[in-house]
C-alpha positions as CSV (number, residue, x, y, z in Angstrom):
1,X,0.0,0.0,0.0
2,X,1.2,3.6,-1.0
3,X,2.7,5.7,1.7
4,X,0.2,8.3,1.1
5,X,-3.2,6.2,2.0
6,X,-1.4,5.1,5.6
7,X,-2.9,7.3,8.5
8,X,-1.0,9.8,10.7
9,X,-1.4,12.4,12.5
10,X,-2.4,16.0,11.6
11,X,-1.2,19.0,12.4
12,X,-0.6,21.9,9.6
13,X,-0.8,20.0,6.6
14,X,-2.1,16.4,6.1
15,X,-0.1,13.7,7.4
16,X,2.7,15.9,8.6
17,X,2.6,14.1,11.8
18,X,2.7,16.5,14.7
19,X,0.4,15.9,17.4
20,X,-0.4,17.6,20.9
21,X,0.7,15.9,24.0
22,X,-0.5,16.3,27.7
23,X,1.3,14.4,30.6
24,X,2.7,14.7,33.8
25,X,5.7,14.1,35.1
26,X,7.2,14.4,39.1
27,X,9.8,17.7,38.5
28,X,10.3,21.2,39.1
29,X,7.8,23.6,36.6
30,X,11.4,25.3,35.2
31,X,13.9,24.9,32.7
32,X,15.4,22.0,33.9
33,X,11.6,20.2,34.3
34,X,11.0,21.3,30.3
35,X,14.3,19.8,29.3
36,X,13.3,16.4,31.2
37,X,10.0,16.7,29.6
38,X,12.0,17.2,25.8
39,X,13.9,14.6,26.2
40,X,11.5,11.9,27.1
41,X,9.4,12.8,24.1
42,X,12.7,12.2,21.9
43,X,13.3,8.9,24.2
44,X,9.7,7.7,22.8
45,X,10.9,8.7,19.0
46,X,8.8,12.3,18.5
47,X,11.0,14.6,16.2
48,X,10.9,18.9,16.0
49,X,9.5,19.0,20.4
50,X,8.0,22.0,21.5
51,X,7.2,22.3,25.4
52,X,4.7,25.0,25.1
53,X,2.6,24.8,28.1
54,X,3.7,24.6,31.9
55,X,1.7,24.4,34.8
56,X,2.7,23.9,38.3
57,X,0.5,21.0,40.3
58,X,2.6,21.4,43.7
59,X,4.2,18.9,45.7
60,X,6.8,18.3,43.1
61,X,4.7,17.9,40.4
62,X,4.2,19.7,36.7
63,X,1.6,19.9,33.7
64,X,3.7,20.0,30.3
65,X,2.1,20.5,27.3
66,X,3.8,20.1,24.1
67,X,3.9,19.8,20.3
68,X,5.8,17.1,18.5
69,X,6.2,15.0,15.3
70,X,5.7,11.4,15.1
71,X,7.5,9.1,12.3
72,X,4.8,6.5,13.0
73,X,1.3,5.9,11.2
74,X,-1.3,3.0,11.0
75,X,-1.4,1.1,8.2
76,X,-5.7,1.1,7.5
77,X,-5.6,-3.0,6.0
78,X,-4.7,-3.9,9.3
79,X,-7.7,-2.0,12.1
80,X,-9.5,-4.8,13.2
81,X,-12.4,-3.9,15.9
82,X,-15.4,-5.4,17.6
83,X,-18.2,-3.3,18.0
84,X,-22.0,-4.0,18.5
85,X,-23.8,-4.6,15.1
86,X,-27.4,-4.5,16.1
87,X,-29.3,-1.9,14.1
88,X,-30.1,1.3,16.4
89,X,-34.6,1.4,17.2
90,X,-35.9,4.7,18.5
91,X,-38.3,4.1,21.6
92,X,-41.2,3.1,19.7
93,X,-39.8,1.0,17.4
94,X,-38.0,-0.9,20.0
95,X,-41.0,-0.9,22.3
96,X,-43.0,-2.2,19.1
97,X,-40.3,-5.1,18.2
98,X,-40.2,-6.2,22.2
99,X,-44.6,-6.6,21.9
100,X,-43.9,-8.2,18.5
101,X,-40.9,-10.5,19.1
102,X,-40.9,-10.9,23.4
103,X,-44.5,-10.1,24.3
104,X,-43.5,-9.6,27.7
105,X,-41.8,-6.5,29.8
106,X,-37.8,-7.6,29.9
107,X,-36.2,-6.8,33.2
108,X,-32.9,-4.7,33.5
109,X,-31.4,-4.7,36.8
110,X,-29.0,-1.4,36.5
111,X,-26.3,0.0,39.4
112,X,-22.8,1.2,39.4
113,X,-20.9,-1.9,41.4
114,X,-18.5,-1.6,44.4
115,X,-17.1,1.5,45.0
116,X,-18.0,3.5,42.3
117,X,-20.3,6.4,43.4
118,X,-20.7,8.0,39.8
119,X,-24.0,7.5,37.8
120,X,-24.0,10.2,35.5
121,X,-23.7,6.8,32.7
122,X,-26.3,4.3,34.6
123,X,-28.9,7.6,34.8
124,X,-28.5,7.9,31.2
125,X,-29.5,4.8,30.0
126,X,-31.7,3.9,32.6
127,X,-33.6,7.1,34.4
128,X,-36.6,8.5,32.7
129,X,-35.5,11.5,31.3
130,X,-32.3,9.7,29.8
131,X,-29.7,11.9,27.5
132,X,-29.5,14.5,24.7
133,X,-33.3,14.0,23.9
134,X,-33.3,10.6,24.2
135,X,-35.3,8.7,27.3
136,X,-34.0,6.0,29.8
137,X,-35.8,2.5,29.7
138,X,-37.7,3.8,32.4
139,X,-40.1,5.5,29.8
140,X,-39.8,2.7,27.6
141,X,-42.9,0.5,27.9
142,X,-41.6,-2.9,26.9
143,X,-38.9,-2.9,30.2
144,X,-39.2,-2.9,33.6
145,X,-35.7,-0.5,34.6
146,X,-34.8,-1.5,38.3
147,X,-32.0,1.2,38.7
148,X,-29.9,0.5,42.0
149,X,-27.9,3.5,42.1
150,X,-24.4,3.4,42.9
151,X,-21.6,2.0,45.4
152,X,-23.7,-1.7,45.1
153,X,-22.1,-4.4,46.1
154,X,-21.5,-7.2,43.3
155,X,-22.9,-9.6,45.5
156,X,-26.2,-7.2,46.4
157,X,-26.4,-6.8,42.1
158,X,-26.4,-10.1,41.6
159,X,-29.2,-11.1,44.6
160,X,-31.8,-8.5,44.0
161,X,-31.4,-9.7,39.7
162,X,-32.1,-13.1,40.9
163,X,-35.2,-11.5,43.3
164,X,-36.6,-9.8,40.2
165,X,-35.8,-12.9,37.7
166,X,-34.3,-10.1,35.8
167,X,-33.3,-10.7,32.3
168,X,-30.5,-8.0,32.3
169,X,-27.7,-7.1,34.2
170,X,-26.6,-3.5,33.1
171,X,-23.1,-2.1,35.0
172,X,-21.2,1.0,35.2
173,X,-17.9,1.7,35.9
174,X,-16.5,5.3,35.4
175,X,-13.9,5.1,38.0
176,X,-10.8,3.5,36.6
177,X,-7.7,4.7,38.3
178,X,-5.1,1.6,38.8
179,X,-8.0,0.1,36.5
180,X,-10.5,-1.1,39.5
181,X,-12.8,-0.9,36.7
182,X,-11.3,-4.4,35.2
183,X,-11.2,-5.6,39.1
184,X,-14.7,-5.0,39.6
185,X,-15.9,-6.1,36.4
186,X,-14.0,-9.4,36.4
187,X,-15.1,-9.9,40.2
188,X,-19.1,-9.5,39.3
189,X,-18.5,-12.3,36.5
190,X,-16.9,-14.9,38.7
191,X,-19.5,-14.8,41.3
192,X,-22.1,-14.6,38.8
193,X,-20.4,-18.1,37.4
194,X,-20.1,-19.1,40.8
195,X,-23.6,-18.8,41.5
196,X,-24.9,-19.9,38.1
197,X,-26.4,-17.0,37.2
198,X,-24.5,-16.1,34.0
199,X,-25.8,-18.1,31.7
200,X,-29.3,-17.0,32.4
201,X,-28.7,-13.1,31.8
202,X,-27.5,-10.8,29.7
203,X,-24.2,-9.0,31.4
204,X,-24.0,-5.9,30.1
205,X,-21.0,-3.3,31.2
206,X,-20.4,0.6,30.2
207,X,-18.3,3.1,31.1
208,X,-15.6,5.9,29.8
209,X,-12.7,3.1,29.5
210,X,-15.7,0.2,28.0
211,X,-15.3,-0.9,24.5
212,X,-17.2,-3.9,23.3
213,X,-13.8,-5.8,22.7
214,X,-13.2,-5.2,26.2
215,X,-16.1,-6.7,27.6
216,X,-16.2,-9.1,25.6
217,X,-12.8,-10.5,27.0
218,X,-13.5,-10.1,30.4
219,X,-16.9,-12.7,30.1
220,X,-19.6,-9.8,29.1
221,X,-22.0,-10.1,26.2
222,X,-21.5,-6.7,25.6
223,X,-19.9,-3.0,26.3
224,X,-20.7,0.4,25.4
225,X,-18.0,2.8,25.8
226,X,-18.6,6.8,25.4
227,X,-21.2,8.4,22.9
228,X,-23.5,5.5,24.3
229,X,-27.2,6.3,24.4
230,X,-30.2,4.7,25.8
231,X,-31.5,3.6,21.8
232,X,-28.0,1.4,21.4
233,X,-28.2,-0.3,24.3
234,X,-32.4,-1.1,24.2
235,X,-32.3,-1.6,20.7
236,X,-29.1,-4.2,21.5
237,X,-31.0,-6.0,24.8
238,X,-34.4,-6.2,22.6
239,X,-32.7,-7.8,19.7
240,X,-30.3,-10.1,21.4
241,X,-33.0,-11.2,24.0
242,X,-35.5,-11.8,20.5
243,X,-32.8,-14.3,19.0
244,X,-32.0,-16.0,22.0
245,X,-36.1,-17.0,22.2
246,X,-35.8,-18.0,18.3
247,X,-32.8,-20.2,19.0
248,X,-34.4,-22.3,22.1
């Protein structure tokens, strides 16, 4: 393949290469801190560094921002990615496939596990009012949303699922320093094996740091990273739900 269809980065002019760069790194906000933060740039194998920005964080610590170019680029033939395929419903259609294809309320069992206290990304799926004009399966009228909330316990997830026969288990995780994300993730799939519930729902996992490719390796049926909206992951549970009855 020709040089010219490989992808890199953009800065001036197309494929020139330069890129912004933020990072921190534990030295002084002065010269000798910028020439630290040059040199590990040309360690990496960035060309023509600029440390334009500098900020101070305290305790020993400083903000650089800087301009670089990269030699690198991404050949296109060789992007492979998983990604959910289900065609996208708008609330009425989806609630209209679930009557046609179900014929009965499906059950989504929703919380933010462990010690994650941030549902900004369970509220939008699930709450009522949803996101950017689009509503929550709690105005949907083919599910019955059971929205826990947040710092739940794995092991109180998976109970109150089992209490409400649910036929979903939907998880957020938007805290992922040290990635306890993958910790807690991983930890709600073992005890669901353990307790032979995983094979009976759909586990479902979102989050900033999500991709489907990522959930899929850590035991998930599926993940929805950011740009995620309420008509993805309904349309996905209503579809994936439908072919499971077809199959059995």
């Amino acid at each position: 393949m020709s040089k010219k269809n490989m992808i890199r980065p953009y800065g001036d002019t197309s494929g020139d290469g330069k890129m912004q760069l933020s990072f921190c790194l534990p030295v002084p906000p002065d010269a000798w801190g910028k020439e630290a933060a040059r040199l590990l740039l040309k360690n990496i194998g960035y060309d023509e560094i600029e440390i334009c920005g500098v900020r101070d964080l305290r305790e020993g610590y400083t903000h650089f921002i800087a301009y670089a170019v990269t030699p690198a680029f991404v050949d296109p033939s060789n992007i492979k990615v998983k990604v959910v395929e289900t065609p996208v419903m708008d609330m009425e259609a989806t609630d209209a496939y679930i009557q046609d294809n179900i014929g009965r309320e499906i059950t989504v069992v929703g919380a933010c596990i462990e010690s994650d206290a941030h549902t900004v990304g369970i509220d939008a799926i699930m709450n009522m009012k949803g996101y950017n004009h689009r509503y929550g399966l709690e105005r949907y009228q083919g599910f019955n949303a059971i929205n826990l909330g947040a710092q739940v316990p794995s092991e109180e997830l998976l109970r109150r699922a089992r209490e409400a026969n649910a036929d979903v288990i939907l998880v957020s995780q938007v805290v992922t320093q040290k990635n306890i994300h993958i910790k807690n993730l991983t930890r709600l799939i073992e005890l669901a094996e353990a307790e032979q519930l995983r094979d009976k729902m759909l586990f479902i996992c979102g989050g900033p740091r999500i991709s489907h490719e990522l959930a899929i390796e850590l035991g998930y049926d599926a993940g929805f990273g950011t740009g995620t909206y309420s008509t993805d992951v309904a349309s996905y549970i209503a579809i994936t739900l439908a072919g499971r009855i077809v199959k059995g």
